[in-house]
C-alpha positions in Angstrom: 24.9 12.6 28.4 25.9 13.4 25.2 26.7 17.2 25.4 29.7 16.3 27.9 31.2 14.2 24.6 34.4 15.6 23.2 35.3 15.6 19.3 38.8 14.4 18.9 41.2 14.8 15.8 39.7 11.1 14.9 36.1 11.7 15.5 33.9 14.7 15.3 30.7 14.7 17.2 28.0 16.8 16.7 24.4 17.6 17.3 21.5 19.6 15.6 18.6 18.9 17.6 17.8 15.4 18.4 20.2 14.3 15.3 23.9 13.1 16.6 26.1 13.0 13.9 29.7 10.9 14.0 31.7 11.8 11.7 35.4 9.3 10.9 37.9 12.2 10.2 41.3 10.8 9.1 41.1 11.4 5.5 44.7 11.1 4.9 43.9 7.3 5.2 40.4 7.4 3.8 39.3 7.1 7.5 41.0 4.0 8.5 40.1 2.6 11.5 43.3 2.5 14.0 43.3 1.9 17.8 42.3 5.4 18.6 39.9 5.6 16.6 38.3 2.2 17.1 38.5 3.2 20.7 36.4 6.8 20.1 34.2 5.0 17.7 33.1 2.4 20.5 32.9 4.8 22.6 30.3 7.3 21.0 28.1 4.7 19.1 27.2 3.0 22.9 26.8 6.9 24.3 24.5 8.1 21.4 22.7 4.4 21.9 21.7 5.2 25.7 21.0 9.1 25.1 17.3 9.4 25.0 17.6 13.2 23.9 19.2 11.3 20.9 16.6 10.5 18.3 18.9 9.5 15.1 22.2 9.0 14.2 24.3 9.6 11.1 27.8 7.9 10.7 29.6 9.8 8.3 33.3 10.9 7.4 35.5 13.3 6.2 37.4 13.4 3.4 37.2 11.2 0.0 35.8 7.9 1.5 34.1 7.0 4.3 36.1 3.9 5.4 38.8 2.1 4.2 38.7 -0.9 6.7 40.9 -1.3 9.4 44.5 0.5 9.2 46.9 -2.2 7.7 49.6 0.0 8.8 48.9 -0.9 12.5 48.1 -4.2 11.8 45.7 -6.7 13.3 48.1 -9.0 14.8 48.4 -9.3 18.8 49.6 -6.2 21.2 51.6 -7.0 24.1 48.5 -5.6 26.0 45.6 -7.0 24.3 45.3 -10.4 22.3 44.5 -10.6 18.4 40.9 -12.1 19.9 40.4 -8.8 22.0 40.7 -6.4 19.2 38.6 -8.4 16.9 35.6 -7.7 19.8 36.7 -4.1 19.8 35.4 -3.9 16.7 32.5 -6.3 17.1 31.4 -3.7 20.0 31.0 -1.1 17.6 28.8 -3.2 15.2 26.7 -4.5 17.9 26.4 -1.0 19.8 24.9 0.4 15.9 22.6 -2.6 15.8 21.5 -2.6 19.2 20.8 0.8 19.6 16.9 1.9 20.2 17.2 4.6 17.2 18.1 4.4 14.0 21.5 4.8 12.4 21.6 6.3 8.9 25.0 6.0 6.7 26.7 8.5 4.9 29.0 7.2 2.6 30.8 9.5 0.3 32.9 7.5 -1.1 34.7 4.0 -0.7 32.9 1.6 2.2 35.8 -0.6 2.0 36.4 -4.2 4.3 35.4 -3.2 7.4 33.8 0.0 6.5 31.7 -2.0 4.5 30.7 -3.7 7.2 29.7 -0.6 9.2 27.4 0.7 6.9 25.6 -2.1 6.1 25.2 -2.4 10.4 23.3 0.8 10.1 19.8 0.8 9.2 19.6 2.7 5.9 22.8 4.1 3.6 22.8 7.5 1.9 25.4 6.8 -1.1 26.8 10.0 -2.7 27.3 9.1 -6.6 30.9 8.7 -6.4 30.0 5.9 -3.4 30.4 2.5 -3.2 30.4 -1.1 -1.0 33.5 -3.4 -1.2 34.0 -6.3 1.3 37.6 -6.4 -0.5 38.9 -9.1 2.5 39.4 -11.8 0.3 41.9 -9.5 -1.6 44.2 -10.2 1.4 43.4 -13.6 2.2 40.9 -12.9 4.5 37.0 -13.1 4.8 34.3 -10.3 5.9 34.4 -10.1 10.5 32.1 -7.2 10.8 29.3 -9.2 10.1 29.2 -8.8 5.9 28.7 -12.7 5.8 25.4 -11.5 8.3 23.9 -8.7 6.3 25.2 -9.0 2.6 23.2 -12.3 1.8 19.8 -11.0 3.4 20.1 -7.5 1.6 20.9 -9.2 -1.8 20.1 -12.9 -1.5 22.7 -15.5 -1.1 24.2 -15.9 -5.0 24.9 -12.4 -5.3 26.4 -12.1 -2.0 29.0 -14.7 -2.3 29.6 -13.7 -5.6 30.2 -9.7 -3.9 31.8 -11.8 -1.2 34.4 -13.9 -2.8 35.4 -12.2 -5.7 35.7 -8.7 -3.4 33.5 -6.9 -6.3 33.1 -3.2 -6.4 29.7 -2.5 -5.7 29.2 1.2 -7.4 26.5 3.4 -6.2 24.0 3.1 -9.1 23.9 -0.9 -8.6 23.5 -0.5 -4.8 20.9 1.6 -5.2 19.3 -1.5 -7.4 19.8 -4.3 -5.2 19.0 -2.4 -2.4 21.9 -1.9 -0.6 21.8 1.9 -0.4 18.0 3.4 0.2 19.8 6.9 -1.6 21.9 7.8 -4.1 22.5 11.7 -4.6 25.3 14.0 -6.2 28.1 14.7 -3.7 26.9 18.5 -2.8 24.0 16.9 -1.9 25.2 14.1 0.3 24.9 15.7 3.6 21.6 17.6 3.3 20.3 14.3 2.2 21.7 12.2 4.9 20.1 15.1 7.3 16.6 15.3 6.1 16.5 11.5 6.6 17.4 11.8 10.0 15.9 14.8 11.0 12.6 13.1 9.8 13.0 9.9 11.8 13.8 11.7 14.9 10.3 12.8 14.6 9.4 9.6 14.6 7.8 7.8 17.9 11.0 6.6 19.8 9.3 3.6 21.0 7.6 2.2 18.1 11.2 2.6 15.7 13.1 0.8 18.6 10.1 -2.2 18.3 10.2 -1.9 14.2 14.5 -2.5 14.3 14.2 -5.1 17.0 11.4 -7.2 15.0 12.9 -6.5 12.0 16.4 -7.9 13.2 15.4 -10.4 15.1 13.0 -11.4 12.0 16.1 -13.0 10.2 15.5 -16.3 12.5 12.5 -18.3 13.5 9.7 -18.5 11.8 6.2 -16.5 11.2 4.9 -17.4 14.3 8.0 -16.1 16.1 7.7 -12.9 14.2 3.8 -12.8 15.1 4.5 -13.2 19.2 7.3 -10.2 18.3 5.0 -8.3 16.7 2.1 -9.0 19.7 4.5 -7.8 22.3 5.9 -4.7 20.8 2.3 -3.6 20.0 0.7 -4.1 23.5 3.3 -2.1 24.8 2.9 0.7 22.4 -0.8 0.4 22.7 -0.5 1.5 26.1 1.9 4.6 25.6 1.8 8.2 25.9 3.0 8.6 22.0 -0.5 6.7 20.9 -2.5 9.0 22.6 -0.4 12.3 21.4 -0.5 10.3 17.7 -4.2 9.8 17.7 -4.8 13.6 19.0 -2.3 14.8 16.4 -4.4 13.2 13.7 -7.8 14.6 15.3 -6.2 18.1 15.4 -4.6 17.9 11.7 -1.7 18.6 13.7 2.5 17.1 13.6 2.8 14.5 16.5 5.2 15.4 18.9 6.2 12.1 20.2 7.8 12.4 23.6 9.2 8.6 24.0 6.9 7.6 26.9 
């Protein structure tokens, strides 16, 4: 469970209520991802994921920026321990264990989202930008392309022109014109970054657990197949939440002018 999770000097963890937030805290580097923290990171996106006393989940960071990729200092390149192929699915755990998750994950990016960072928060399912914010898949800077899934999420949030124009030329993608094409669902002055990024969560762990797990899964899985796939989806998910415990305490909140108090179940 959650409560027996430990902050570290790379990762603060935290809780108000049903609201887990994770917050990157090496600031000296603009919260580059290293080993440790790779490892932390992994670690507390999969726990948060199989919490049910978890409802939401911001993935913020400390400091000026809220990622600046992966830390060039250490290197990508092969360990004597683990092979360059292992550390890239390090990383790939962490983007599948945000996308997979039954609850929603909400971004707080307060400054750069660079390379990989990038690819983090466009993983999560909606992006809080402050106004000093922006999304850079700057890989092709180096000589390398997007392998947190950018290539995935960048043409499907801005079409496929725009992203490999973002994607090739490594553009700078401010808050103001994220905000345009979509790519951040917020954009707020930096005092009012967290409080932002809070409300939003707060209000979807008030949600019904069941129904945002179906809504992210048909969602997701929306991007392939065609409308009859996404109709059988759709069929499933609703028989199942026709028959839960949250429809009956969401009909008798409405008949009671009442908040629902969705339990889950």
């Amino acid at each position: 469970m959650l409560p027996a999770m430990e902050s570290s000097d790379v990762l603060l963890i935290e809780r108000e209520g049903a609201v887990a937030r994770l917050t990157l805290n090496r600031p000296s580097t603009r919260n580059a991802l290293n080993e440790e923290l790779i490892r932390r990171l992994r670690a507390a996106v999969l726990e948060v994921g199989e919490d049910p006393s978890v409802r939401a989940v911001i993935l913020g960071a400390s400091g000026e920026g809220f990622c600046s990729g992966a830390d060039l200092r250490e290197g990508l390149s092969a360990s004597p321990d683990r092979t360059l192929d292992e550390r890239i699915d390090e990383l790939h755990d962490v983007v599948r264990g945000i996308v997979h998750a039954p609850k929603p994950f909400v971004a707080e990016v307060n400054g750069g989202a660079v390379g990989f960072g990038a690819d983090l928060a466009l993983a999560c399912d909606l992006r809080v930008l402050s106004s000093t914010g922006y999304i850079q898949e700057k890989f092709v800077k180096i000589g390398l392309m997007p392998d947190g899934g950018g290539t995935f999420w960048m043409p499907r949030l801005v079409g496929i022109g725009r992203a490999l124009e973002y994607l090739m030329l490594g553009t700078k993608i401010e808050a103001s014109l994220a905000l345009e094409l979509g790519l951040a669902n917020r954009v707020v002055e930096p005092s009012a970054l967290s409080e932002t990024s809070a409300e939003l969560a707060q209000e979807l762990a008030k949600g019904p657990p069941l129904a945002l797990a179906q809504i992210r899964k048909a969602v997701r899985e929306s991007f392939s197949g065609t409308i009859d796939d996404a109709l059988k989806r759709e069929k499933s998910g609703q028989i199942g939440l026709l028959q839960s415990a949250d429809l009956m305490e969401g009909v008798l909140a409405w008949v009671q002018r009442r908040d629902p108090k969705f339990s889950g179940k």
